[in-house]
Biopython code that builds the backbone (N, CA, C, O; Angstrom):
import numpy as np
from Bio.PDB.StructureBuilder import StructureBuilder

atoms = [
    (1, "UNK", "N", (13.759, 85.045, 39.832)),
    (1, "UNK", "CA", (14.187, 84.561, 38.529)),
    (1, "UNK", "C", (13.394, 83.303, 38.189)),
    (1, "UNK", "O", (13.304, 82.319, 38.923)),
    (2, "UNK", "N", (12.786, 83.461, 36.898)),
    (2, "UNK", "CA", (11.891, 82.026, 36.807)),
    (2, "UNK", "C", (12.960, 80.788, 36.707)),
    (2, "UNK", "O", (14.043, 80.846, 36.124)),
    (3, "UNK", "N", (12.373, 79.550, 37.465)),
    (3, "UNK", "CA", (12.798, 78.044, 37.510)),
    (3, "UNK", "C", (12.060, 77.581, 36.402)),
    (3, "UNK", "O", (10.894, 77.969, 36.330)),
    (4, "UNK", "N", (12.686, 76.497, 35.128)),
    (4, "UNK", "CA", (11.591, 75.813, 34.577)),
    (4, "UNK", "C", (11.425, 74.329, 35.590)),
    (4, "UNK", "O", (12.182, 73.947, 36.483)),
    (5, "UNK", "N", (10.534, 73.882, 35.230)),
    (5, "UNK", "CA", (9.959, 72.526, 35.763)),
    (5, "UNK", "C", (10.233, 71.067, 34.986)),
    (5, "UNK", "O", (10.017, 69.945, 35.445)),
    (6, "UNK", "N", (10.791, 71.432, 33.625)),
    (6, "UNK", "CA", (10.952, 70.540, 33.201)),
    (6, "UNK", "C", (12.062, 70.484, 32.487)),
    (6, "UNK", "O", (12.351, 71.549, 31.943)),
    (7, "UNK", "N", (12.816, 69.556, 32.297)),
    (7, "UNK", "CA", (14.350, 70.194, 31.365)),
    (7, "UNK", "C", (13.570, 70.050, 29.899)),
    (7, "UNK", "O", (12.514, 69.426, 29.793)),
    (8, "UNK", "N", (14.042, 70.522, 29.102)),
    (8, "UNK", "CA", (13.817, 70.898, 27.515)),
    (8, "UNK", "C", (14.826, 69.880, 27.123)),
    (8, "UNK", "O", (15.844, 69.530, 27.721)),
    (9, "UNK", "N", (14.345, 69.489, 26.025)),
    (9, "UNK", "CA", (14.431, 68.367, 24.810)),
    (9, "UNK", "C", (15.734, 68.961, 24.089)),
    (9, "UNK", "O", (15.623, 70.107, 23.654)),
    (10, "UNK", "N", (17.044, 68.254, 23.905)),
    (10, "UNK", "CA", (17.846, 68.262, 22.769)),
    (10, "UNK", "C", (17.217, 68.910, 21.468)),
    (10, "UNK", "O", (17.611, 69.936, 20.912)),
    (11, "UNK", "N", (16.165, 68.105, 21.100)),
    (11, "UNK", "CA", (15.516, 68.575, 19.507)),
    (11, "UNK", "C", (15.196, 69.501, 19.920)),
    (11, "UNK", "O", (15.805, 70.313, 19.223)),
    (12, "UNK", "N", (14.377, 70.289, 20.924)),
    (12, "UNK", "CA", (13.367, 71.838, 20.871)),
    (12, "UNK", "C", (14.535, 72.857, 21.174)),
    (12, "UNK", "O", (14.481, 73.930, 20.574)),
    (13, "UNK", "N", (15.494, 72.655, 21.965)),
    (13, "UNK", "CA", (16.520, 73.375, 21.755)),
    (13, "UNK", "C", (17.525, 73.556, 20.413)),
    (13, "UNK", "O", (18.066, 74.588, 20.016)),
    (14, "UNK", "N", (17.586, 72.226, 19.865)),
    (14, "UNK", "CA", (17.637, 72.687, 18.238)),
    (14, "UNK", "C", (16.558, 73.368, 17.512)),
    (14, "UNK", "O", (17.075, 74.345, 16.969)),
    (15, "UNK", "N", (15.826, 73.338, 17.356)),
    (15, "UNK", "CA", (14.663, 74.210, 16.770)),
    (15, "UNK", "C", (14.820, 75.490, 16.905)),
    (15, "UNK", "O", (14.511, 76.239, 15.979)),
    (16, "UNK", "N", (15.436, 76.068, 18.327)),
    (16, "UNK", "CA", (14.942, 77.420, 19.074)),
    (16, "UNK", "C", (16.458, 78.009, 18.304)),
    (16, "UNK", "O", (16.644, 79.202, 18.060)),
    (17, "UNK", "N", (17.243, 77.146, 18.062)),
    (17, "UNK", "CA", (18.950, 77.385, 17.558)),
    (17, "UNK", "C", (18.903, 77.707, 15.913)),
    (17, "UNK", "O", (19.545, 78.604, 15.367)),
    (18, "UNK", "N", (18.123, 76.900, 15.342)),
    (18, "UNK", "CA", (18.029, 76.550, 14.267)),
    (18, "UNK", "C", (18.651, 77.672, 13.230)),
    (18, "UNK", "O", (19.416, 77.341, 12.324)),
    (19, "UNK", "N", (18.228, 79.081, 13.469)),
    (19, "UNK", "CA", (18.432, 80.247, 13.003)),
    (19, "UNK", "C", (19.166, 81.083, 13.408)),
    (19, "UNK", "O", (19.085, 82.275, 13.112)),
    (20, "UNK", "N", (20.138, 80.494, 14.275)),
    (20, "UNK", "CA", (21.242, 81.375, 14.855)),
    (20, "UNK", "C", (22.686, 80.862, 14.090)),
    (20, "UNK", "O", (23.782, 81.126, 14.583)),
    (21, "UNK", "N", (22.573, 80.295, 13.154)),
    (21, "UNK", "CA", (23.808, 80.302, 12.485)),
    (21, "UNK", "C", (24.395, 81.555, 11.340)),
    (21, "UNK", "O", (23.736, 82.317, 10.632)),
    (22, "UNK", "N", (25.656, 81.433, 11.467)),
    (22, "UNK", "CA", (26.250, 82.716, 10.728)),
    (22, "UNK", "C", (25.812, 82.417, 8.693)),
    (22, "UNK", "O", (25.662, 81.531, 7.852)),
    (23, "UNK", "N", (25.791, 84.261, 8.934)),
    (23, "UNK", "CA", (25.237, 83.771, 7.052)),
    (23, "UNK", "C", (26.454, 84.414, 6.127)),
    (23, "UNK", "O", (27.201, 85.318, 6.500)),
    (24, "UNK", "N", (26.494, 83.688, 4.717)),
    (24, "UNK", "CA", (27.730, 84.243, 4.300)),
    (24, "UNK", "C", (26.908, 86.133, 3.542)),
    (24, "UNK", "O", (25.813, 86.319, 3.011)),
    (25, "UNK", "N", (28.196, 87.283, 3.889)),
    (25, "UNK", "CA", (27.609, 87.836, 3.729)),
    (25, "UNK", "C", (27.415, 88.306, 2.036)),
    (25, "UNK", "O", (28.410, 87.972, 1.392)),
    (26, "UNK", "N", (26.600, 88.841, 1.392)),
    (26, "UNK", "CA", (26.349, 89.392, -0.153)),
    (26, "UNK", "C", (27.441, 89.636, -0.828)),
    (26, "UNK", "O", (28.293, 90.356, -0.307)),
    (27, "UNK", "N", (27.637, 89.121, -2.056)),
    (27, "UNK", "CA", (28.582, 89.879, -2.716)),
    (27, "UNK", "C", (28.030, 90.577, -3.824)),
    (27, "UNK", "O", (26.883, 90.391, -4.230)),
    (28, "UNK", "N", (28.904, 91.441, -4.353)),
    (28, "UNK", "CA", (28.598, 92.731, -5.739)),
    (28, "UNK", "C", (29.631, 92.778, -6.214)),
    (28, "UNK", "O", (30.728, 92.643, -5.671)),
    (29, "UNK", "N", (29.248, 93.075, -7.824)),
    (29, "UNK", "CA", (30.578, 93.285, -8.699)),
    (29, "UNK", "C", (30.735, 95.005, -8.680)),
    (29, "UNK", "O", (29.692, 95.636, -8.853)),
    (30, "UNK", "N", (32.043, 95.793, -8.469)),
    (30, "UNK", "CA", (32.058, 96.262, -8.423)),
    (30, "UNK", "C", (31.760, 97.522, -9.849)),
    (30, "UNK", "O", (32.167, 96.917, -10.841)),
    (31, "UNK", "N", (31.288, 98.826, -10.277)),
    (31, "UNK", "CA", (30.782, 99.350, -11.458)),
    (31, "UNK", "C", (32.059, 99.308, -11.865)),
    (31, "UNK", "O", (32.398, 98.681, -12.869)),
    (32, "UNK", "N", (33.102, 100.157, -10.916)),
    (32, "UNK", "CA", (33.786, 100.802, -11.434)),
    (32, "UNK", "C", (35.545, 99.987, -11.736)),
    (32, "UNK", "O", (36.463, 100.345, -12.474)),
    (33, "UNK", "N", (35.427, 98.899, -10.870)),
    (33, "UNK", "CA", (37.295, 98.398, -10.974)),
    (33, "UNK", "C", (36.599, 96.844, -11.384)),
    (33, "UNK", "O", (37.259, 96.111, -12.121)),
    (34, "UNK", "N", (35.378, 96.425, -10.925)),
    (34, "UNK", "CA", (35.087, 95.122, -11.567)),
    (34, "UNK", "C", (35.018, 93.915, -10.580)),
    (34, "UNK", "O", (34.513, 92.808, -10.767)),
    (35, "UNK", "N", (35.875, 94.581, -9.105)),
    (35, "UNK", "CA", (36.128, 93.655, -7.760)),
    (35, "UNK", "C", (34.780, 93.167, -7.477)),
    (35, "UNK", "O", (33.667, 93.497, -7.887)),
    (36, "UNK", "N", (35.270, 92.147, -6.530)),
    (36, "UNK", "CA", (33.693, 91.984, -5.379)),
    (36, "UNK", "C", (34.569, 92.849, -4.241)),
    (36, "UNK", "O", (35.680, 93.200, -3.845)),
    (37, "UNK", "N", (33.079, 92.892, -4.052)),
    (37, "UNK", "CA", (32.930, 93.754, -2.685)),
    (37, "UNK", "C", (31.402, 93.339, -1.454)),
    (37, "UNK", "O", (30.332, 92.784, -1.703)),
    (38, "UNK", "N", (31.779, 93.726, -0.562)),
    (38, "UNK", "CA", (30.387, 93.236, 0.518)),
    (38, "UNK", "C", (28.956, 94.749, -0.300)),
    (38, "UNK", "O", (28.863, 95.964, -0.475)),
    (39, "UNK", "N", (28.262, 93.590, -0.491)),
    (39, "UNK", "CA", (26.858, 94.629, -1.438)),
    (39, "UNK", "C", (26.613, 95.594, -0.232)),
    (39, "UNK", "O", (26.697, 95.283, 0.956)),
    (40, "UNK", "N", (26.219, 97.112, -0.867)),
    (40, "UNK", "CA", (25.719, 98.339, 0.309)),
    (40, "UNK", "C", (27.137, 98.446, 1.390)),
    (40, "UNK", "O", (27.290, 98.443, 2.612)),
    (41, "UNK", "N", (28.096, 98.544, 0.116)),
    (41, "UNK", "CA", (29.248, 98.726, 0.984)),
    (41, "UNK", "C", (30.404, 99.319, 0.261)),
    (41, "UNK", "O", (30.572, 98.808, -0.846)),
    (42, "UNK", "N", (31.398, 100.422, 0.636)),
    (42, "UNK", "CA", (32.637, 100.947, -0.527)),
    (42, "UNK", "C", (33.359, 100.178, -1.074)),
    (42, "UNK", "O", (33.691, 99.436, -0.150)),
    (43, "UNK", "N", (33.901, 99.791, -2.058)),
    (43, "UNK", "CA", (34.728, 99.006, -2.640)),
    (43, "UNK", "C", (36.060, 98.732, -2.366)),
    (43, "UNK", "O", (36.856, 99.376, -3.049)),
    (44, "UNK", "N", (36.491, 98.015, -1.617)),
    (44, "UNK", "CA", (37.911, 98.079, -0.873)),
    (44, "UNK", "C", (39.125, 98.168, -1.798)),
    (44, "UNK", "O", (40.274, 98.055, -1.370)),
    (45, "UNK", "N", (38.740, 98.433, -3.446)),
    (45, "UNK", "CA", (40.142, 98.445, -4.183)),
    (45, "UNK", "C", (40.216, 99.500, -4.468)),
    (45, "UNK", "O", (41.270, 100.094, -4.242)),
    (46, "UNK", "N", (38.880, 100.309, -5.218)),
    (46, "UNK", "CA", (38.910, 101.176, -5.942)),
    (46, "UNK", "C", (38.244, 102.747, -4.784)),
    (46, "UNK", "O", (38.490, 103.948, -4.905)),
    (47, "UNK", "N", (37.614, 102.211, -4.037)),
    (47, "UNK", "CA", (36.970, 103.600, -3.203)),
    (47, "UNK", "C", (36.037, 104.059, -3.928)),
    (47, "UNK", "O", (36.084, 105.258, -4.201)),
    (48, "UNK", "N", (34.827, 103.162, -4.493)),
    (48, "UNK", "CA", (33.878, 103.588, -5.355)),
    (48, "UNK", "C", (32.393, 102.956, -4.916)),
    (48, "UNK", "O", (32.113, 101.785, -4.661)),
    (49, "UNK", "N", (31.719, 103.893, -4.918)),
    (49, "UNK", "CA", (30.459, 103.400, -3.766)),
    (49, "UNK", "C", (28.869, 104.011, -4.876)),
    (49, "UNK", "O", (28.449, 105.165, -4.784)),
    (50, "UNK", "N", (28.204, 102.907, -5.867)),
    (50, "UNK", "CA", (27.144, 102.906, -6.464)),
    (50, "UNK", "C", (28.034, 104.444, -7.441)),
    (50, "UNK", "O", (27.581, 105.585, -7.532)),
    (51, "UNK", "N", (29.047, 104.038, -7.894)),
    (51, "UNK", "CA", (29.795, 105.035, -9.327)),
    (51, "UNK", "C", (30.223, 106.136, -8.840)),
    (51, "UNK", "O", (30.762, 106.919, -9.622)),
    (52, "UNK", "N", (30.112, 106.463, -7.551)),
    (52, "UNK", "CA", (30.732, 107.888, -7.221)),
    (52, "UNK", "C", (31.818, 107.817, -6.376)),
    (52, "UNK", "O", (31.821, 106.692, -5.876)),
    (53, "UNK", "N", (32.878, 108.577, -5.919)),
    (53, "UNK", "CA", (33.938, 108.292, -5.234)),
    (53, "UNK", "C", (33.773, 108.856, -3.699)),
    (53, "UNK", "O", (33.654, 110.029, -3.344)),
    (54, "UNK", "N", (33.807, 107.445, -2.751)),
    (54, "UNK", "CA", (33.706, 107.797, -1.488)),
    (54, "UNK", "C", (34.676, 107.732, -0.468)),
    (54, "UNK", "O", (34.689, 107.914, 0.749)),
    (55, "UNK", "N", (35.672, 107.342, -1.550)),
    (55, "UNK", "CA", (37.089, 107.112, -0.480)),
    (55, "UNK", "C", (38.022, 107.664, -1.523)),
    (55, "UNK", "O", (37.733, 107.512, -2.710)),
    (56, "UNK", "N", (39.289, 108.391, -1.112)),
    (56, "UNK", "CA", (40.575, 108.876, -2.119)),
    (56, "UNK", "C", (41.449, 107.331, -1.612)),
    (56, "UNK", "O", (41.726, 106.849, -0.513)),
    (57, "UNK", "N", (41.623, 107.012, -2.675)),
    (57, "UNK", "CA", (42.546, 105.614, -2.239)),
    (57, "UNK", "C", (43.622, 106.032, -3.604)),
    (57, "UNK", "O", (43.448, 106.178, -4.814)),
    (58, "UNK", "N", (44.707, 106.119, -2.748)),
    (58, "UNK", "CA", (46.168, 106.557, -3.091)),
    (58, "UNK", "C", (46.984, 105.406, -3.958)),
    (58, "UNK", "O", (47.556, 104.400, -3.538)),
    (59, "UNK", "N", (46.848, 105.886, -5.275)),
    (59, "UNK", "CA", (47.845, 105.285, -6.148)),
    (59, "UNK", "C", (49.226, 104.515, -5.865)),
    (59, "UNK", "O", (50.250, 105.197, -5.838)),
    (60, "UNK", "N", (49.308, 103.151, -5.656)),
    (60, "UNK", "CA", (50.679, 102.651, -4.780)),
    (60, "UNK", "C", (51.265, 101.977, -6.408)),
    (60, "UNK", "O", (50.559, 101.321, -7.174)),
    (61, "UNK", "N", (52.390, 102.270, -6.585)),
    (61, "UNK", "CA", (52.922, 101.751, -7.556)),
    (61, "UNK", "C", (54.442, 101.508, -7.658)),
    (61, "UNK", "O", (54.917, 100.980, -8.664)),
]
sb = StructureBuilder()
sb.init_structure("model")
sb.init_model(0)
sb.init_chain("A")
sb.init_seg("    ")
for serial, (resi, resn, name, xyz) in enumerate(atoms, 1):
    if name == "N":
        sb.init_residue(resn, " ", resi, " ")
    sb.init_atom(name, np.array(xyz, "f"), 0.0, 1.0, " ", f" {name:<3s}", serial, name[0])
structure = sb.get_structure()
């Protein structure tokens, strides 16, 4: 297993980190109910995915 020889720097280990933080993910208005929703993703109100229906989501009333 490689040993390093030298310990690494606070800052170069920030650097190497720099891009490992979480990203917020996309939002989209939905065509069909108007919601957001996560973009390239079904619409969690309506079950409507780029205008066509990809989920039966049951009328609760």
């Amino acid at each position: 297993m490689a040993h390093p020889k030298k310990r690494q720097s606070s800052s170069r280990q920030g650097k190497r980190r720099a891009h490992d933080h979480a990203k917020t993910p996309t939002l989209a208005l939905c065509n069909n109910c108007g919601a957001w929703h996560v973009y390239h993703t079904v619409c969690n109100d309506c079950g409507y995915y780029r205008g066509k229906l990809a989920i039966e989501k049951d009328a609760i009333a």
